[in-house]
Residue, then its C-alpha position, 0 to 999 in steps of 0.5 A: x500500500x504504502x509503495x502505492x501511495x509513494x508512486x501516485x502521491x509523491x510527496x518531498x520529505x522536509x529536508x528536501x523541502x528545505x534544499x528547495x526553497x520550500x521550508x527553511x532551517x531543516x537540515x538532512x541530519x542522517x545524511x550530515x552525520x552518517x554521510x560525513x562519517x561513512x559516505x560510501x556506506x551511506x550512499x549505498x543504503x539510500x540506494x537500496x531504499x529504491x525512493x529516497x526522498x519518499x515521505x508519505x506515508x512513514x513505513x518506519x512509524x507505520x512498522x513500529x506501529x504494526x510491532x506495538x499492536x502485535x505486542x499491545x496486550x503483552x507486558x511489552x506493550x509500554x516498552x513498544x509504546x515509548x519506542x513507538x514515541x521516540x520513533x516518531x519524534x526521531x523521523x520528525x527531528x531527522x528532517x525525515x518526515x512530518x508529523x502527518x506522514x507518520x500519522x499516515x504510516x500509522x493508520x495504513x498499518x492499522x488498517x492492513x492489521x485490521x484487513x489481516x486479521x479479517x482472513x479465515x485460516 
C-alpha cells in the first residue's frame, strides 16, 4: 500500500523541502552525520531504499506501529509504546518526515492489521 501511495502521491520529505526553497532551517541530519562519517556506506543504503526522498506515508512509524499492536496486550506493550514515541519524534527531528506522514504510516498499518486479521485460516 504504502509503495502505492509513494508512486501516485509523491510527496518531498522536509529536508528536501528545505534544499528547495520550500521550508527553511531543516537540515538532512542522517545524511550530515552518517554521510560525513561513512559516505560510501551511506550512499549505498539510500540506494537500496529504491525512493529516497519518499515521505508519505512513514513505513518506519507505520512498522513500529504494526510491532506495538502485535505486542499491545503483552507486558511489552509500554516498552513498544515509548519506542513507538521516540520513533516518531526521531523521523520528525531527522528532517525525515512530518508529523502527518507518520500519522499516515500509522493508520495504513492499522488498517492492513485490521484487513489481516479479517482472513479465515
Amino acid at each position: 500500500m504504502a509503495v502505492l501511495v509513494h508512486i501516485f502521491c509523491p510527496t518531498a520529505p522536509p529536508w528536501l523541502a528545505s534544499e528547495t526553497g520550500h521550508l527553511s532551517g531543516i537540515v538532512n541530519l542522517g545524511r550530515a552525520m552518517a554521510g560525513g562519517l561513512a559516505a560510501a556506506p551511506y550512499r549505498y543504503g539510500v540506494g537500496l531504499s529504491g525512493n529516497a526522498v519518499a515521505a508519505m506515508p512513514s513505513v518506519h512509524f507505520g512498522m513500529t506501529t504494526l510491532l506495538l499492536i502485535a505486542l499491545w496486550r503483552t507486558p511489552l506493550r509500554w516498552p513498544r509504546l515509548a519506542y513507538s514515541a521516540l520513533m516518531l519524534w526521531a523521523i520528525v527531528y531527522t528532517g525525515d518526515h512530518y508529523v502527518v506522514d507518520g500519522i499516515a504510516g500509522s493508520l495504513m498499518a492499522g488498517f492492513a492489521w485490521v484487513l489481516s486479521s479479517r482472513r479465515s485460516p
